[in-house]
C-alpha positions in Angstrom: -55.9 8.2 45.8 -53.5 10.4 45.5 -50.4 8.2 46.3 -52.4 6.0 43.4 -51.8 9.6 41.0 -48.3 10.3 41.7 -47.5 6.5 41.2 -49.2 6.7 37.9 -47.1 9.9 37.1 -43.5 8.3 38.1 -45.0 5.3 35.9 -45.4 7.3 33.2 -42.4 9.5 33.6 -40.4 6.3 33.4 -41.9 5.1 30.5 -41.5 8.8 28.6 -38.0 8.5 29.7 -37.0 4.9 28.9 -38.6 5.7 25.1 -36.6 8.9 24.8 -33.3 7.1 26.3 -34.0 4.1 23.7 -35.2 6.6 20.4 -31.6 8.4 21.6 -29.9 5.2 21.9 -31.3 4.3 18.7 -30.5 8.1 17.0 -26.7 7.5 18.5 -26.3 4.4 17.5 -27.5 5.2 13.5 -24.8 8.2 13.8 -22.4 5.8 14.9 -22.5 3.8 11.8 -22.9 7.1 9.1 -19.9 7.3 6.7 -19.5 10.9 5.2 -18.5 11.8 1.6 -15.9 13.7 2.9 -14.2 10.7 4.7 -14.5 8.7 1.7 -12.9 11.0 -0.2 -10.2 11.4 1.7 -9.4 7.8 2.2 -10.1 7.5 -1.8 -8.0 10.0 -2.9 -5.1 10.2 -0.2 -5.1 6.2 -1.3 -4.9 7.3 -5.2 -2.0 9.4 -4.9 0.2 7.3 -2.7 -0.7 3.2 -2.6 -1.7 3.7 -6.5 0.9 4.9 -7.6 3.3 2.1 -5.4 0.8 -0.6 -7.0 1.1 0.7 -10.5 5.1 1.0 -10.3 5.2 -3.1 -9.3 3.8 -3.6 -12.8 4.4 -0.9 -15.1 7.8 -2.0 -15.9 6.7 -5.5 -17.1 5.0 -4.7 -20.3 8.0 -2.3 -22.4 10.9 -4.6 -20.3 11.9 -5.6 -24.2 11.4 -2.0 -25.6 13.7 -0.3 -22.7 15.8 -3.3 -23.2 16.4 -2.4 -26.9 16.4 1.8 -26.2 19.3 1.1 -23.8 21.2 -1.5 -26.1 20.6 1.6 -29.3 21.6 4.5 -26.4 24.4 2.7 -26.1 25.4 1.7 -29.7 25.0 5.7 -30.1 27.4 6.5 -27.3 30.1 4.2 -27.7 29.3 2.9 -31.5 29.7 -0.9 -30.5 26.6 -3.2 -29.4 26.1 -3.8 -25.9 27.1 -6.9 -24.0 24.1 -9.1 -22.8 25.5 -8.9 -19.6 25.2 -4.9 -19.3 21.8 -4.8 -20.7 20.8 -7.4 -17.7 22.3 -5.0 -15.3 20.8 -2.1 -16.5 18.0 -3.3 -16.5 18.0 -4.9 -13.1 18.9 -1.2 -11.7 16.2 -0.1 -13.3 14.5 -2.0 -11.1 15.6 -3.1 -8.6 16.3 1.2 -7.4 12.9 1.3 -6.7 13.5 -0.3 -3.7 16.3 1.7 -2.7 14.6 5.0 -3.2 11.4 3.5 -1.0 13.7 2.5 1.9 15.3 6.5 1.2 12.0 7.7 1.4 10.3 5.5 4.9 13.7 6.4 6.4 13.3 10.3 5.7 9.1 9.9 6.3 8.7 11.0 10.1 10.3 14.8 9.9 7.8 15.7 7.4 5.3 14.2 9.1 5.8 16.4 12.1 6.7 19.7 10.5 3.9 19.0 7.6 1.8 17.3 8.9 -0.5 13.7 7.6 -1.9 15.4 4.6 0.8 18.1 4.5 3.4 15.3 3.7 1.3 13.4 1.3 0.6 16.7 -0.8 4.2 17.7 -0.7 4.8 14.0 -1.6 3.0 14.0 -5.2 6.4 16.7 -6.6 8.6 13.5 -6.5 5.9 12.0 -9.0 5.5 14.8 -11.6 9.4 15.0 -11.2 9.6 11.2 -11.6 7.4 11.1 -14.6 8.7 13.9 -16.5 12.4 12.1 -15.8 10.6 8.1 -17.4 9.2 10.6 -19.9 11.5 12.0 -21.8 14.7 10.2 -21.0 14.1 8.1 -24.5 13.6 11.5 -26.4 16.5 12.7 -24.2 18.9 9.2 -25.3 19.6 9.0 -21.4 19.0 5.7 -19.8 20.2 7.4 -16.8 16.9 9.3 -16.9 15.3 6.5 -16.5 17.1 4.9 -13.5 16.9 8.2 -11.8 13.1 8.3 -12.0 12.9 4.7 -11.2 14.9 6.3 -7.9 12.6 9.1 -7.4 9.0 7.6 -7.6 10.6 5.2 -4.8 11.2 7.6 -2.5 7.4 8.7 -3.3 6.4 5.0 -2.4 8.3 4.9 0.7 7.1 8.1 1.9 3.3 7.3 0.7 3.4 4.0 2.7 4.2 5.7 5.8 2.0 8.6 5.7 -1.1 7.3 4.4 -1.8 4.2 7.0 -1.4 6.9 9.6 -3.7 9.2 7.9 -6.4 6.7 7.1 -6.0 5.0 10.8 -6.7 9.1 12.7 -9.0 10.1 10.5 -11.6 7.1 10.6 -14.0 5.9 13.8 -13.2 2.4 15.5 -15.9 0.9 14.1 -15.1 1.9 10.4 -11.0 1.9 10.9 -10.3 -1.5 9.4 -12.3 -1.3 6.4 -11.1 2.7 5.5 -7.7 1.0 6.1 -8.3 -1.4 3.2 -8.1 1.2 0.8 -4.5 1.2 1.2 -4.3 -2.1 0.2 -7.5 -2.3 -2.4 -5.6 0.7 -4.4 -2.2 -1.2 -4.4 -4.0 -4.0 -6.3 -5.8 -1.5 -8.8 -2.9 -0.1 -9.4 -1.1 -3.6 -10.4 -3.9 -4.3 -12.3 -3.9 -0.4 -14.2 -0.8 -1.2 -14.6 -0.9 -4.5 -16.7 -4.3 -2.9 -18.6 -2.3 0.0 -19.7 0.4 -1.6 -20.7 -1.2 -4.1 -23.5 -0.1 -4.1 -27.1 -3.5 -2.2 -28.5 -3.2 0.5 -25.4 -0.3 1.6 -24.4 2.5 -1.4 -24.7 3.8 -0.5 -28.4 7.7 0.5 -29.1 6.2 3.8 -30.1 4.1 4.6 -27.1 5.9 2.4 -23.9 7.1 5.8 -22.6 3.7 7.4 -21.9 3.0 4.4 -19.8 5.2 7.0 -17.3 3.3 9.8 -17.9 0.5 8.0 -16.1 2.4 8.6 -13.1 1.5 12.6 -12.9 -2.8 11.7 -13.4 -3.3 10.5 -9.5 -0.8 12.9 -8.3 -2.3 15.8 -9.9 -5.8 14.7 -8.9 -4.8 14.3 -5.1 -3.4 17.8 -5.5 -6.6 18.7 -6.8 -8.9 17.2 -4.2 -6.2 16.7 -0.8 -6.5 20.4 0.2 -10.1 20.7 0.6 -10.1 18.1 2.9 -9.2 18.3 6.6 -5.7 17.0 8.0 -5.5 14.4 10.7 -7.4 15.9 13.8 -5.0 14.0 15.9 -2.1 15.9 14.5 -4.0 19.3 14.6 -4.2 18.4 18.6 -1.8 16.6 19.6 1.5 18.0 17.3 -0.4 21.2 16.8 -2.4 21.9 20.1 -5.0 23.6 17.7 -8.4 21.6 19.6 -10.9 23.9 17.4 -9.1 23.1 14.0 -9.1 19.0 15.2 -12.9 19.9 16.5 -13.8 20.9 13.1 -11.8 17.9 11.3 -13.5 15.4 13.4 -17.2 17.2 12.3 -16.8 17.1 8.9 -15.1 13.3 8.8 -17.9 11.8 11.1 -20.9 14.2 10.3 -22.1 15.5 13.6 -21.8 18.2 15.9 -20.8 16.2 19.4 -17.4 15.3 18.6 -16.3 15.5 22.5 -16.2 11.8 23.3 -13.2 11.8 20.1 -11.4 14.9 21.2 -11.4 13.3 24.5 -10.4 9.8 23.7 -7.3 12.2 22.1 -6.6 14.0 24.6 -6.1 10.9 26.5 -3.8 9.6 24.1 -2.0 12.6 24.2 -2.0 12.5 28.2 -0.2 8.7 28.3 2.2 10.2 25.3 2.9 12.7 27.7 5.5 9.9 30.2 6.9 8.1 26.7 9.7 9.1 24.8 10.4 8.3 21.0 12.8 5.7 20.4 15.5 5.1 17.2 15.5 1.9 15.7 19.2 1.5 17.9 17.2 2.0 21.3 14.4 -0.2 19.9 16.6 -3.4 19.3 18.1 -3.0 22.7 15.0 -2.8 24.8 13.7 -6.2 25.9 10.5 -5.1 26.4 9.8 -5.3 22.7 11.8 -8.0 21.8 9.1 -10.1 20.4 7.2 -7.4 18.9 10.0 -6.5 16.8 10.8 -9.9 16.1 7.5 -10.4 14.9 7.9 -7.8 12.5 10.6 -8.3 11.1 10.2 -12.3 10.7 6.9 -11.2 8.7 8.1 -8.6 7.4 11.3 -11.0 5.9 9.0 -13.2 4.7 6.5 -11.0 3.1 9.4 -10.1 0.9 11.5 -13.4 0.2 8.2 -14.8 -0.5 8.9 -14.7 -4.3 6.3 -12.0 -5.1 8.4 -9.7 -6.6 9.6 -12.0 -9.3 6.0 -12.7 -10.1 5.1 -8.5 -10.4 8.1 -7.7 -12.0 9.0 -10.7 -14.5 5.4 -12.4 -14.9 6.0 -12.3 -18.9 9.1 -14.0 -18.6 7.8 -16.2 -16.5 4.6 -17.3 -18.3 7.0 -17.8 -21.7 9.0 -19.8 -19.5 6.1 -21.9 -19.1 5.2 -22.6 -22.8 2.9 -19.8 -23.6 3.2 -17.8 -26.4 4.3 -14.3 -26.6 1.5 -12.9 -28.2 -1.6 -13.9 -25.3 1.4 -13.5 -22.5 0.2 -10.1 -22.0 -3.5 -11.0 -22.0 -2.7 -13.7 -19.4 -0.5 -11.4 -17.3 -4.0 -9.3 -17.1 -5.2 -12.1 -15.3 -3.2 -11.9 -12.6 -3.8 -8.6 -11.5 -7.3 -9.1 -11.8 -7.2 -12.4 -9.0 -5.2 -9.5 -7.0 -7.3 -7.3 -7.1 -10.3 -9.6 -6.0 -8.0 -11.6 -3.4 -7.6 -8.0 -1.6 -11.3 -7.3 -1.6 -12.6 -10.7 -0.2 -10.2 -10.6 1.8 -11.2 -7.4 3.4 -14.7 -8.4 4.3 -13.4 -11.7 5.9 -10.9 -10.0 8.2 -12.5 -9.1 11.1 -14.6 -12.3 11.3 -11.4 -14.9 10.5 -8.9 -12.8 12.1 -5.3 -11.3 10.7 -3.1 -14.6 12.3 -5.1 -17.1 11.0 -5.1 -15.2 7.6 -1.2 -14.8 7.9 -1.1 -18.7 8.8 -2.7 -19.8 5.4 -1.8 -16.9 3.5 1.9 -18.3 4.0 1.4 -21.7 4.2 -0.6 -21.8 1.2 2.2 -20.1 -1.0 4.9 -22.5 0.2 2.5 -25.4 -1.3 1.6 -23.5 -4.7 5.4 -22.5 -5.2 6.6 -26.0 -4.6 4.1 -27.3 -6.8 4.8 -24.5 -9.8 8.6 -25.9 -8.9 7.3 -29.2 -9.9 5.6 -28.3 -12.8 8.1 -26.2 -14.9 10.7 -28.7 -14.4 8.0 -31.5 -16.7 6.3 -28.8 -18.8 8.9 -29.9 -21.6 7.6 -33.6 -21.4 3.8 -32.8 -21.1 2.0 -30.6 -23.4 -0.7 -29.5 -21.0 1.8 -28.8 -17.9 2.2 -25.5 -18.6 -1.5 -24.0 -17.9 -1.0 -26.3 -14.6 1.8 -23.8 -13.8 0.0 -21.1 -14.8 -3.1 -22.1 -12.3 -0.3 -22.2 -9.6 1.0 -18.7 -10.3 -2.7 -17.3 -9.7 -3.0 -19.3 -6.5 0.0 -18.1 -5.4 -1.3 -14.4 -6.0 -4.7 -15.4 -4.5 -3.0 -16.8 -1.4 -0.9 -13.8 -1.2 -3.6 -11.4 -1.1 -6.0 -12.9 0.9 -3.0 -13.3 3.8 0.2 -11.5 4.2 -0.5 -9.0 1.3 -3.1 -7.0 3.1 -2.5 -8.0 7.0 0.6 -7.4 7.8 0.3 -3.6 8.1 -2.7 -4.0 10.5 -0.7 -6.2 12.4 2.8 -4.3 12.8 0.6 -1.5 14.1 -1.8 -3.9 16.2 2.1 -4.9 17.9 3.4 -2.0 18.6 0.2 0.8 19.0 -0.6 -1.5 22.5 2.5 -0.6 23.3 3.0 2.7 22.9 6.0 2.7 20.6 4.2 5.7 17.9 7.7 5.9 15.8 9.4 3.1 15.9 7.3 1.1 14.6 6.3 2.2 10.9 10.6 2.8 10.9 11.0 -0.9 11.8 8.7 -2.0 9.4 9.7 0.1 6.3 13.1 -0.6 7.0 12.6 -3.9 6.4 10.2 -3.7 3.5 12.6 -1.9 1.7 15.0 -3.9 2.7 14.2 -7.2 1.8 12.7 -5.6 -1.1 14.3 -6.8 -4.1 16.4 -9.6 -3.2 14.4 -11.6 -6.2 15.8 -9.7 -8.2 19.5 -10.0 -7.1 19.3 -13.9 -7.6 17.2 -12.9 -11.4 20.3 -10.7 -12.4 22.3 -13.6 -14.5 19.2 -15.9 -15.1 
């Protein structure tokens, strides 16, 4: 009888325990999938201020091209009291942007001393001066009759790209859970697209895209800085920094409590600390070191193949000369910027379906068809401006194939290849060299579209 009692008891005990392990199980797992305020704010807003502002830069310059076309040919007429050759105005104006690019490879090449002294956040807050100094430069160089103004705040607000671009991917990627990390990661990409898209709202005859007004589409610039400056320092830095650089566990303890929203953080601090452990036998490598080792040799080929194509793709011609482009194709001047709209709109969409496809389809086969699909579009838009003289309704043919091309860009190389440098080189253990590599050759390969543009 009593051997029956105590195996009732044990019975009973197991039971009690399995439902406590499963309601804990159950409790772990809901805390597992909780995403705080304060981690969406962060990815929001370290996003606004940095991929933004890249975003609205590809675009901004589309809408007054004529007006700071005409302000540098009446600059000019003022300084030296003859007209300006067409020839100069081209190459002024294919400085203007074309330096963008210059200033972002300035700015990924000067990005990792910063990030160690400054820290993630440290470097993005410090990051937002080249943007108020950039827009008061696009600002007031008319007022000022200094095209130079103009070039050298097309200069600045590149270095602010190139440093946003390889600050904030780090950020997002240490402050978010695995389980989370690829769609906080999106942001970066999501806000790039907004910020085309801003960019082609704002500058639209009725808004901002007047003669009299074209300069204020600049002073935009200083909004998302300002508001990351407002909202960044209330927010915690990377708690991998504050451990790893910083060796300050309570400060990363408390980061990792208020970006996940729970008390236990142990199983993250220690999933660092073993980072930080198999950091502790690797050195950092230049880009010189990294191009001699074989280990990597496909990695970095990998990179830099996708990395080549991403930018000899054509995309930039499409961001930055889309209104040239659509007149080229028959339509008239006065819906070309109502049509322009479009296109950041289908960007804008592209990165967001995108997102919510990538972990189920995968970032190669994305890549594959992202590509592939662009090489079939462009040959086709090829195609179709050569006959758009001979058929009246070829040109909204080619304008179909510049929004597929934008589609196919977005859904594929336009928000993967990030995610896959990283992917590359993280398994590795190659923590520098890679966003170096990377950025190099984004800034790079940058504007080479607008090289071969310069005498069209």
């Amino acid at each position: 009888m009593k051997n029956d009692t105590d195996s009732s008891t044990t019975t009973m005990d197991k039971l009690q325990n399995a439902d406590a392990a499963e309601k804990s199980s159950s409790e772990k797992g809901t805390e597992k999938k909780r995403v705080t305020s304060c981690l969406l704010s962060a990815a929001f807003f370290g996003a606004l201020g940095s991929s933004f502002l890249y975003g609205y830069n590809l675009s901004v310059v589309n809408a007054p091209a004529l007006y700071i076309k005409a302000f540098y040919n009446q600059t000019w007429m003022e300084r030296y009291n003859e007209p300006v050759r067409a020839e100069t105005v081209t190459f002024l104006w294919s400085i203007t942007v074309s330096i963008f690019a210059i200033g972002g490879l300035f700015g990924a090449l000067a990005a990792s001393w910063p990030i160690k002294i400054l820290g993630r956040k440290g470097t993005l807050l410090l990051n937002n001066v080249f943007a108020v100094i950039a827009a008061l430069l696009l600002t007031f160089g008319e007022r000022a009759r200094s095209f130079e103004m103009l070039i050298i705040g097309r200069f600045i607000i590149g270095i602010d790209s190139g440093i946003a671009l390889s600050v904030l991917p780090m950020y997002l990627g240490e402050i978010s859970p695995r389980y989370i990390r690829g769609s906080i990661g999106q942001f970066n990409s999501i806000l790039i697209c907004l910020g085309v898209f801003i960019g082609q709202v704002l500058g639209l005859p009725e808004l901002l895209g007047q003669e009299s007004r074209w300069n204020y589409l600049f002073s935009f610039l200083a909004l998302p800085a300002v508001l990351q400056l407002c909202v960044l320092p209330f927010l915690p830095e990377s708690p991998r920094y504050l451990l790893i650089e910083r060796r300050d566990e309570a400060a990363a303890e408390k980061a990792f409590q208020r970006f996940l929203g729970k008390k236990d953080v142990s199983l993250e601090l220690e999933e660092v600390h073993a980072e930080a452990r198999a950091q502790e036998t690797l050195h950092t490598v230049s880009i010189l070191q990294l191009l001699k080792c074989r280990a990597f040799r496909w990695q970095l080929i990998t990179v830099m193949v996708t990395m080549g194509s991403y930018q000899l793709c054509g995309l930039n011609a499409i961001w930055y000369y889309t209104n040239g482009i659509l007149q080229e194709a028959g339509f008239d001047e006065n819906i070309v910027p109502y049509v322009t709209l479009s296109t950041g709109g289908i960007e804008t969409l592209s990165a967001i379906v995108s997102g919510l496809v990538i972990e189920r389809v995968g970032r190669k086969p994305l890549l594959i068809f992202g590509f592939s699909a662009m090489a079939v579009f462009f040959s086709l838009l090829t195609v179709f401006l050569s006959f758009q003289d001979s058929v009246s309704w070829m040109p909204y043919l080619s304008y179909m194939c510049i929004l597929a091309v934008i589609a196919s860009f977005c859904s594929g190389p336009g928000n993967k290849k990030k995610k896959k440098h990283n992917q590359q080189f993280r398994r590795r253990n190659v923590p520098l060299a890679s966003p170096e590599v990377k950025y190099y050759c984004y800034f790079t390969f940058a504007k080479r579209s607008d090289i071969f543009c310069l005498h069209s």
